[in-house]
C-alpha positions as CSV (number, residue, x, y, z in Angstrom):
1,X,84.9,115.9,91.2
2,X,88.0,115.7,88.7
3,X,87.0,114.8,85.2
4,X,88.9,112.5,83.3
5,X,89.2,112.0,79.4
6,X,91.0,110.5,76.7
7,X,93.9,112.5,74.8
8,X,93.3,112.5,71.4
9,X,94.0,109.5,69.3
10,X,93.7,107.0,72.4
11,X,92.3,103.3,72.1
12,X,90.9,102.7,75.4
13,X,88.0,100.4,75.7
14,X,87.0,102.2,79.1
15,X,85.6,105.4,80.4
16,X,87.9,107.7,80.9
17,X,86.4,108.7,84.0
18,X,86.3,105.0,85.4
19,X,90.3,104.6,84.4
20,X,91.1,107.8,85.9
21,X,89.4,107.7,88.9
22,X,91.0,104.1,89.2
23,X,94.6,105.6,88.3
24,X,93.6,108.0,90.8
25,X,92.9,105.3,93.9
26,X,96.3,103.7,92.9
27,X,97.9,107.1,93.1
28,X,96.2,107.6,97.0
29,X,97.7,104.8,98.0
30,X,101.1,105.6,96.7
31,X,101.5,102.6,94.0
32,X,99.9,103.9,90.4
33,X,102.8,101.5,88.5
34,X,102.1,99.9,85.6
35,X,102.5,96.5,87.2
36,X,100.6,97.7,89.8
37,X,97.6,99.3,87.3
38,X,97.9,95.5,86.0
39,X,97.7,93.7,89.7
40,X,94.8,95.8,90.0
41,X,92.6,95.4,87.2
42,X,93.3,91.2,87.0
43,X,89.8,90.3,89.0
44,X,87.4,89.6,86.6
45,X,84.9,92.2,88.1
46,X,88.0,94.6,87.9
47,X,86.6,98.1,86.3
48,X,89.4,97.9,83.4
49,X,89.9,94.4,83.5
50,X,88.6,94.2,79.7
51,X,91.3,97.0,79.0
52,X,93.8,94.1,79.3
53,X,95.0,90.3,77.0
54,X,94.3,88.1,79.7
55,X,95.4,84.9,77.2
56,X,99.2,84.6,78.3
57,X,99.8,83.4,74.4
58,X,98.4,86.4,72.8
59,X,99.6,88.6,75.4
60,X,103.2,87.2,74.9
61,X,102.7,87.7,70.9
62,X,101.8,91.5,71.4
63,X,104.7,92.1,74.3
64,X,107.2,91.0,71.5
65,X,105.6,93.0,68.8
66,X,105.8,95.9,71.5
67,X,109.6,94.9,71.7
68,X,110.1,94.9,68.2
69,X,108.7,98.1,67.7
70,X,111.0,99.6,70.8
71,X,114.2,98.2,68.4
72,X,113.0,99.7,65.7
73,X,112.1,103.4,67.2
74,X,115.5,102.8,68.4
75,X,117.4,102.6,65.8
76,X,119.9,106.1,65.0
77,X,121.3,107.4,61.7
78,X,124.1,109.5,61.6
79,X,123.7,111.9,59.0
80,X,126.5,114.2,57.5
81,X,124.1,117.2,57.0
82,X,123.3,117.2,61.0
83,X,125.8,117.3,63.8
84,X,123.9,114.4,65.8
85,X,122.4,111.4,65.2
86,X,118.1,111.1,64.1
87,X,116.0,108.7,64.2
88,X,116.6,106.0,61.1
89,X,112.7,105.0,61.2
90,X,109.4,106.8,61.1
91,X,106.4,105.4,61.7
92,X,103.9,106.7,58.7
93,X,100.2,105.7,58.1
94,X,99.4,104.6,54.0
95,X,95.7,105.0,52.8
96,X,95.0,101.3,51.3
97,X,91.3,100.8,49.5
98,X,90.2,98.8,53.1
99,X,92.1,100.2,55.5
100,X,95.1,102.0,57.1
101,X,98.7,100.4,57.2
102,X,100.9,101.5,60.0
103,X,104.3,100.5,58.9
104,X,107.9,102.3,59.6
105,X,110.2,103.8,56.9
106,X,113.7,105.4,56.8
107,X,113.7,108.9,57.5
108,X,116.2,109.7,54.6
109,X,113.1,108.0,52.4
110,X,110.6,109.8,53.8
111,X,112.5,113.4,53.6
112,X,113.1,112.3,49.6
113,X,109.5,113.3,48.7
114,X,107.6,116.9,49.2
115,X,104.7,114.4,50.4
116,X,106.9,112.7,52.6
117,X,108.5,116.0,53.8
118,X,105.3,117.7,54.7
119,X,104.0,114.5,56.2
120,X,106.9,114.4,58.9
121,X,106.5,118.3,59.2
122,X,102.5,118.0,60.4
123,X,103.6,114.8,62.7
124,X,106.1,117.7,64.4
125,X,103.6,120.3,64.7
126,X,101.3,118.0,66.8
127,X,103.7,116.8,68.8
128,X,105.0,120.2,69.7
129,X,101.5,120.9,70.2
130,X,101.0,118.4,72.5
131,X,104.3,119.8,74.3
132,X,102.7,123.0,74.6
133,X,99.3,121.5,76.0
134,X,101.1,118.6,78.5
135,X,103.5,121.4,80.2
136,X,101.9,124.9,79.4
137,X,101.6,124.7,83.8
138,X,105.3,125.3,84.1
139,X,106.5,128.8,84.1
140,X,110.1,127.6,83.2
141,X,108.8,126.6,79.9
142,X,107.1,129.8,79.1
143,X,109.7,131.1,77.0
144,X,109.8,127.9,75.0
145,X,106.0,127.6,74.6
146,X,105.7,131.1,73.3
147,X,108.3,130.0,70.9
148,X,106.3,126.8,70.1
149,X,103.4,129.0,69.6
150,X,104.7,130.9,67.2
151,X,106.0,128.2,65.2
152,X,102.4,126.8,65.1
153,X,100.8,129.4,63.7
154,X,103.6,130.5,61.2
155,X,103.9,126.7,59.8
């Protein structure tokens, strides 16, 4: 039996094991889509049907907050110091006295502060270890990984 789990940092309100063996079924019969993972999970008795905003209004809120964040990851600088374009936004995570605030900032802000700098720098390091751990099957990429590697345990 394969087992299933969330990556780190996922909001799920399902097993793991339930969605993936449900991703799974859809995959069998040749039609794990999105739309499809959707069509699927819409009756009621539906294993991840409380995974999805049934309400039309508040799903239509949260689709156009999705969009707005798509613009806004978007969004390109071109910046004299690099021969092609970065990203203009970040998205960065502030410690308030209740909570956390996700919120986006200009990358030429961000790289102004050692904080800031070493901030971004972490955020890289996970994602090139998450690189390393989502392709470390391919043989191609061993060249690159060992390089990741090394990078990792140097920064």
């Amino acid at each position: 039996m394969t087992v299933y789990k969330w990556k780190t940092g996922a909001r799920v309100s399902a097993s793991a094991q339930v969605a993936g063996e449900v991703c799974a079924a859809l995959e069998d019969e040749g039609r794990l889509t999105p739309r499809d993972l959707v069509d699927d999970s819409r009756p009621d008795d539906a294993p991840l049907h409380g995974c999805f905003e049934w309400d039309d209004a508040v799903a239509a809120e949260a689709y156009r907050e999705s969009q707005a964040g798509h613009i806004i990851r978007s969004v390109e600088v071109v910046c004299a110091e690099v021969s092609e374009p970065v990203r203009a936004f970040m998205p960065v995570t502030i410690a308030s006295d209740e909570d956390e605030i996700r919120r986006y900032e200009s990358t030429a802000y961000i790289m102004e502060t050692e904080d800031g700098r070493d901030m971004l720098l972490e955020r890289a390091k996970r994602e090139l270890a998450a690189f390393e751990r989502k392709y470390r099957c391919l043989e191609e990429l061993a060249g690159v990984i060992a390089a990741a590697n090394q990078v990792l345990e140097v920064a």
